[in-house]
C-alpha positions as CSV (number, residue, x, y, z in Angstrom):
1,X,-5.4,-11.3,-55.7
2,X,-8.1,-13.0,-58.1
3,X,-11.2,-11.4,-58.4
4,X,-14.8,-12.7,-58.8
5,X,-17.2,-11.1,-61.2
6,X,-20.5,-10.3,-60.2
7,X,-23.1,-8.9,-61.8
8,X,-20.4,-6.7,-63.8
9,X,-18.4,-5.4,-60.9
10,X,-14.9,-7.2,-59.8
11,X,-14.6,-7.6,-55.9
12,X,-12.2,-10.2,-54.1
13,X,-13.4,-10.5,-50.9
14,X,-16.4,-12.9,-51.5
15,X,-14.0,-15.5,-52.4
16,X,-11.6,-14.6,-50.1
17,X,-13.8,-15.0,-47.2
18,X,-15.3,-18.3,-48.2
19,X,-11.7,-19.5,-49.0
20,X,-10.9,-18.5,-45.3
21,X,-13.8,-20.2,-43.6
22,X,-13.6,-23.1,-45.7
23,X,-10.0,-23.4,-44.4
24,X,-11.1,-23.2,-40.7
25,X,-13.2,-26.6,-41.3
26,X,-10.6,-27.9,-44.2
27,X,-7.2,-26.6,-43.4
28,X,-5.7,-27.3,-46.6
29,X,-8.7,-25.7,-48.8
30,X,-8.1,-23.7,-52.1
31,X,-10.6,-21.9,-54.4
32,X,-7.4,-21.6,-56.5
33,X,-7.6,-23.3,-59.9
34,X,-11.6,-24.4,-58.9
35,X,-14.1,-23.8,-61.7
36,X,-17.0,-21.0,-60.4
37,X,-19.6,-24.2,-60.3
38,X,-17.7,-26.9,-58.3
39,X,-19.7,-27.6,-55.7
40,X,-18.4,-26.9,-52.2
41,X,-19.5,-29.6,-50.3
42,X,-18.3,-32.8,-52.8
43,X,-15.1,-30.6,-53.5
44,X,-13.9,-30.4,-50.1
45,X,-16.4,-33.7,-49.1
46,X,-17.9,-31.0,-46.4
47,X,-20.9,-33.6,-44.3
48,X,-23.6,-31.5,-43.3
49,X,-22.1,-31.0,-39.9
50,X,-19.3,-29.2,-41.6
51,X,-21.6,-27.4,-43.9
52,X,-23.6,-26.2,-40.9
53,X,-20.7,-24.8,-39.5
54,X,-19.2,-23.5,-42.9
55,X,-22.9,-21.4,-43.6
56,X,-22.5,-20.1,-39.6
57,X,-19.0,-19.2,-39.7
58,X,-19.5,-17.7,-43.4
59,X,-22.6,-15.5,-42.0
60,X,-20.4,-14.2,-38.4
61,X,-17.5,-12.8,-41.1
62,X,-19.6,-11.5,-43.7
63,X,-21.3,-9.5,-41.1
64,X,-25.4,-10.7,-41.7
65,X,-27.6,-13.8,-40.6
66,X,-27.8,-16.2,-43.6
67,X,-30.9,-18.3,-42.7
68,X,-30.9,-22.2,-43.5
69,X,-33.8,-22.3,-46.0
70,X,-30.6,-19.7,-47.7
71,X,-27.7,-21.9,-47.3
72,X,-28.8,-24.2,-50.5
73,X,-27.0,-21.0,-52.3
74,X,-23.9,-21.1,-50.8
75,X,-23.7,-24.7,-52.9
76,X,-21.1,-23.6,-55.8
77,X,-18.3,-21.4,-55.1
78,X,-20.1,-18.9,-58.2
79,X,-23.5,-18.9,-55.9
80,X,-22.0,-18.7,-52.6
81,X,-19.8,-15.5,-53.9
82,X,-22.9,-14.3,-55.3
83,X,-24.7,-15.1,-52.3
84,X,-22.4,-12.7,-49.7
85,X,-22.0,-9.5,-52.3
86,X,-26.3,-9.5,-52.1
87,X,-26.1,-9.8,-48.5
88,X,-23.9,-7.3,-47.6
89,X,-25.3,-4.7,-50.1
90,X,-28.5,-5.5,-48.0
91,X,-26.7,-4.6,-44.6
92,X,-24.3,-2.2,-45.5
């Protein structure tokens, strides 16, 4: 299980819950082997439909409401992991 450092603390479940949504909208996606600053949507060319979708889906399993004028930080598999351990230390 990898783990993504944030802000000094190790937690997996950022990544693994983008990896899992990703793969609902891009079956075969991996985060495995993909640098911290790829960016999601040429990686996996994600339109903005399927960006849409990914921030949506991405806000129902982390738990909170990610608002659009927010979603510009889910860009970058680093910002988007970021983006979900700040959001649920704010709801949980």
């Amino acid at each position: 299980m990898s783990t993504t450092p944030i802000g000094g603390v190790s937690s997996p479940w950022p990544r693994e819950i983008l990896e899992a949504t990703l793969r609902e909208i891009v079956p075969d996606a991996s985060l495995a082997g993909l640098p911290g600053d790829a960016d999601l949507r040429e990686t996996f060319e994600l339109d903005s439909l399927d960006f849409v979708e990914l921030v949506e889906r991405l806000g129902k399993r982390a738990g909170f409401r990610i608002e659009d004028d927010d979603a510009d930080q889910l860009r970058t598999v680093d910002s988007a992991t970021a983006f979900l351990l700040r959001g649920a230390s704010r709801t949980g």
